[in-house]
C-alpha positions as CSV (number, residue, x, y, z in Angstrom):
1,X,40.1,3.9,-56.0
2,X,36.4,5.1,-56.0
3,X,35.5,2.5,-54.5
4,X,37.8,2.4,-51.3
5,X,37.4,6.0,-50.8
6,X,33.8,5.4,-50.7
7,X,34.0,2.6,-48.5
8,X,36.2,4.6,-46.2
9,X,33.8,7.6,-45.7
10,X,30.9,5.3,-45.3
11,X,33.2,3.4,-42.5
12,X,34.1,7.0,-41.0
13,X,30.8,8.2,-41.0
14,X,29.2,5.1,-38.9
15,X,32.2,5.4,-36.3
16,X,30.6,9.1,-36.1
17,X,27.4,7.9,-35.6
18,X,28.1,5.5,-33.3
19,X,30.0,8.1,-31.3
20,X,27.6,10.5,-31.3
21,X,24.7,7.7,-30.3
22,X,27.4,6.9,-26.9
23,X,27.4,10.2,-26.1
24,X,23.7,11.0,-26.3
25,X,22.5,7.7,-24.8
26,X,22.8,8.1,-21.5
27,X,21.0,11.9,-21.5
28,X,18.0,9.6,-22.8
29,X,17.9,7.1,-20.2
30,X,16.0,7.5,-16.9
31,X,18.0,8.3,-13.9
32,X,20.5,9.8,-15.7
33,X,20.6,13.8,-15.2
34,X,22.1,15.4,-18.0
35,X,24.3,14.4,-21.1
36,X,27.2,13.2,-18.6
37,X,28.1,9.4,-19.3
38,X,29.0,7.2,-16.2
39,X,31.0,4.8,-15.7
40,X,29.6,1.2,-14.8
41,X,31.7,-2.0,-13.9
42,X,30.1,-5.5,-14.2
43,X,29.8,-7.7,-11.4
44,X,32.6,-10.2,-10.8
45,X,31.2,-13.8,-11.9
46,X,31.5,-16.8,-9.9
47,X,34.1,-19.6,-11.4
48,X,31.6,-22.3,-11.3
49,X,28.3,-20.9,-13.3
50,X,29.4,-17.7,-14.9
51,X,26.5,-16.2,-12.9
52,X,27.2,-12.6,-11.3
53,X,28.3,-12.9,-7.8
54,X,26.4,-11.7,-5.0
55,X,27.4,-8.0,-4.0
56,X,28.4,-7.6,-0.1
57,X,25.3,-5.4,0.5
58,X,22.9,-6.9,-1.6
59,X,21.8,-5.6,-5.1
60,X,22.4,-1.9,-6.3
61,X,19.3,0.1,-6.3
62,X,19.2,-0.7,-10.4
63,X,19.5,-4.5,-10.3
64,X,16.3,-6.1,-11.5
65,X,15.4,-8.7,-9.4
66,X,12.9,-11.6,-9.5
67,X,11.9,-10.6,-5.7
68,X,8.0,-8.5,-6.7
69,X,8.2,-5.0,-4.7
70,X,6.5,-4.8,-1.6
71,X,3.2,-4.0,-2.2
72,X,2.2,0.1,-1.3
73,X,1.0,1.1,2.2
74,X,-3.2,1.5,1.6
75,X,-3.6,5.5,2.7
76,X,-5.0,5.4,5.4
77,X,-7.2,8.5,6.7
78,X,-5.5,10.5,9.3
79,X,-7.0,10.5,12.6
80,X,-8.6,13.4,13.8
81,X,-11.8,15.3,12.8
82,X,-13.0,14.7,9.4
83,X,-15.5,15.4,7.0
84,X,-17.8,12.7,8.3
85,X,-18.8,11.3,4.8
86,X,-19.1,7.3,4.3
87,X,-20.3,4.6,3.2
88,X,-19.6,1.4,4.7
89,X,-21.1,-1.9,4.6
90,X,-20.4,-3.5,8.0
91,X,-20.4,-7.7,8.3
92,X,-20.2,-9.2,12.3
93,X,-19.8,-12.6,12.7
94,X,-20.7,-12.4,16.5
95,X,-19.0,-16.5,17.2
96,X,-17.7,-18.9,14.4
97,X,-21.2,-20.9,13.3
98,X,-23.3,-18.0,14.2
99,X,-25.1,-15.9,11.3
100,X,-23.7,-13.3,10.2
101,X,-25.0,-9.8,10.8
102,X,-24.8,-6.7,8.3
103,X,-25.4,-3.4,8.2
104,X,-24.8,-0.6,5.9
105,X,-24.2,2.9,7.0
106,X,-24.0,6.4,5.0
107,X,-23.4,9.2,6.1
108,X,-23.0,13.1,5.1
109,X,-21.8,15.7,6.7
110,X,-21.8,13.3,10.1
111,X,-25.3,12.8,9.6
112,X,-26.9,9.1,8.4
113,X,-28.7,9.7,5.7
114,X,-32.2,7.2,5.0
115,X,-30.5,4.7,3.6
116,X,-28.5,3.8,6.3
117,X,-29.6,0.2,8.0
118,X,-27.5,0.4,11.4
119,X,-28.6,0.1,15.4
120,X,-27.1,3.7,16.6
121,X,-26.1,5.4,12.8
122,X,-25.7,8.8,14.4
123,X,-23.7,7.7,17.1
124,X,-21.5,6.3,14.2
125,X,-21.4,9.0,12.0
126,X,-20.9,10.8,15.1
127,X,-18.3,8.6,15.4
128,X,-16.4,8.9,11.9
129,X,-16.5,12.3,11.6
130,X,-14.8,13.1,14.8
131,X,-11.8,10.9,13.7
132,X,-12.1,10.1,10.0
133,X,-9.1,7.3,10.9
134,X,-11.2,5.0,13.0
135,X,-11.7,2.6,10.7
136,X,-7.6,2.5,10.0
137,X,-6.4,0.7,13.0
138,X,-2.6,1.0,13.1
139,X,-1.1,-2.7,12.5
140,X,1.0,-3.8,15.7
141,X,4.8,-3.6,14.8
142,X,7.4,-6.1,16.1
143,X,8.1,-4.4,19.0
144,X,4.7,-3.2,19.8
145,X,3.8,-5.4,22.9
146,X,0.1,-6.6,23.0
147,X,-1.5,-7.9,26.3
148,X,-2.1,-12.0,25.8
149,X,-5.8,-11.4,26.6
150,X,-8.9,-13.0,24.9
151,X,-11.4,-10.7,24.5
152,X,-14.5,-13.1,22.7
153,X,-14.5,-14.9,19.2
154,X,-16.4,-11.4,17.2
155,X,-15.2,-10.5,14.3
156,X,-15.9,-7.5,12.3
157,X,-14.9,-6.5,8.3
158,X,-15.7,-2.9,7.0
159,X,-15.6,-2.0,3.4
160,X,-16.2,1.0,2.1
161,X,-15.3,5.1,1.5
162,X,-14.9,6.9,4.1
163,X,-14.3,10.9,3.1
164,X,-13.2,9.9,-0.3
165,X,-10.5,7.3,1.3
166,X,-11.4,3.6,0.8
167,X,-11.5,1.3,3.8
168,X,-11.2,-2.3,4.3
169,X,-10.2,-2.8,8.1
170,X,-10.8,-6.3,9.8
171,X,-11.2,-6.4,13.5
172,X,-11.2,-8.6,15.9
173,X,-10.8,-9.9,19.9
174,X,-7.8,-11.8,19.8
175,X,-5.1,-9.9,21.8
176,X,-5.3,-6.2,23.8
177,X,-4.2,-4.6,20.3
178,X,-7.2,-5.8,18.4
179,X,-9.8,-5.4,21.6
180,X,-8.3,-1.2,21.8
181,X,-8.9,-1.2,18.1
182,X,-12.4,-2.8,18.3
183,X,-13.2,-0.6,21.5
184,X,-12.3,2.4,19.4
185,X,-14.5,1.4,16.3
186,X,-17.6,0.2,18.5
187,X,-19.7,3.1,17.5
188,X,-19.7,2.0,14.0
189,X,-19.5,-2.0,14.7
190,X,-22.8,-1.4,16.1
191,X,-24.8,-3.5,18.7
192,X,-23.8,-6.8,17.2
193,X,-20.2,-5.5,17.6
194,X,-20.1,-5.5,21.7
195,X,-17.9,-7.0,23.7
């Protein structure tokens, strides 16, 4: 008799525990504000493969997915005066097969320091800190339209900080969008860098 009133207490005593672990489970899981369970219903499963069926309006904001996130928006520096602090290394490749030409600029305070290897550097500091965004050329969106023009074969990559922000902008001739963005940036494309 020992024995089952033993077992008995022992059986009560994990339903308790179990109980109390149900109700203090969700307060521990993230997204979950407060000690309040919530109800969840499985998704209905296809006949044929026992797989969940697609929901009308695509996964729930908790499904996991095998679909990566979309990668994060770089920060870009907002246009505008700035503090005029970089340092950039810029690469033209003035036509494909031609040699590439590079220059580095730094600058403090919108002033090149010596280092700086650039045709017009305090044009381009100039440049950079009267809009610290220059080099942050806004990507056309779908329903930007962009004049069908050819504007030369240059291209132009800058790498670099730029008041703390890092930069890696490409730039290029191809359409009106790139040519207004490369117009913008000639200060600090340099010589190399002209139309």
């Amino acid at each position: 008799m020992k024995d089952r009133s033993r077992s008995m207490r022992k059986m009560h005593l994990q339903a308790l525990a179990l109980l109390l672990a149900a109700a203090v489970l969700p307060a521990c899981s993230p997204g979950q504000g407060g000690g309040t369970p919530t109800a969840t219903t499985a998704a209905p499963t296809t006949p044929d493969t026992g797989s969940p069926a697609p929901s009308p309006g695509g996964p729930s904001p908790d499904a996991e997915t095998s679909v990566p996130a979309p990668a994060p928006e770089p920060s870009a520096a907002p246009s505008g005066p700035g503090q005029g602090n970089a340092e950039l290394a810029i690469n033209i490749i003035p036509a494909e097969g031609e040699a590439e030409i590079s220059y580095t600029l730094v600058c403090t305070d919108g002033v090149p320091a010596a280092e700086s290897v650039h045709p017009d550097a305090d044009a381009a500091c100039a440049a950079l800190k009267e809009n610290a965004g220059l080099l942050s050329p806004a990507t056309p969106g779908t329903d930007q339209a962009c004049t069908q023009q050819y504007g030369g074969p240059q291209k132009a990559m800058v790498t670099g900080v730029v008041d703390g922000i890092p930069v890696e902008a490409s730039f290029s001739r191809t359409d009106g969008c790139a040519i207004s963005s490369w117009d913008a940036a000639k200060d600090v494309l340099g010589e190399a860098g002209g139309a």
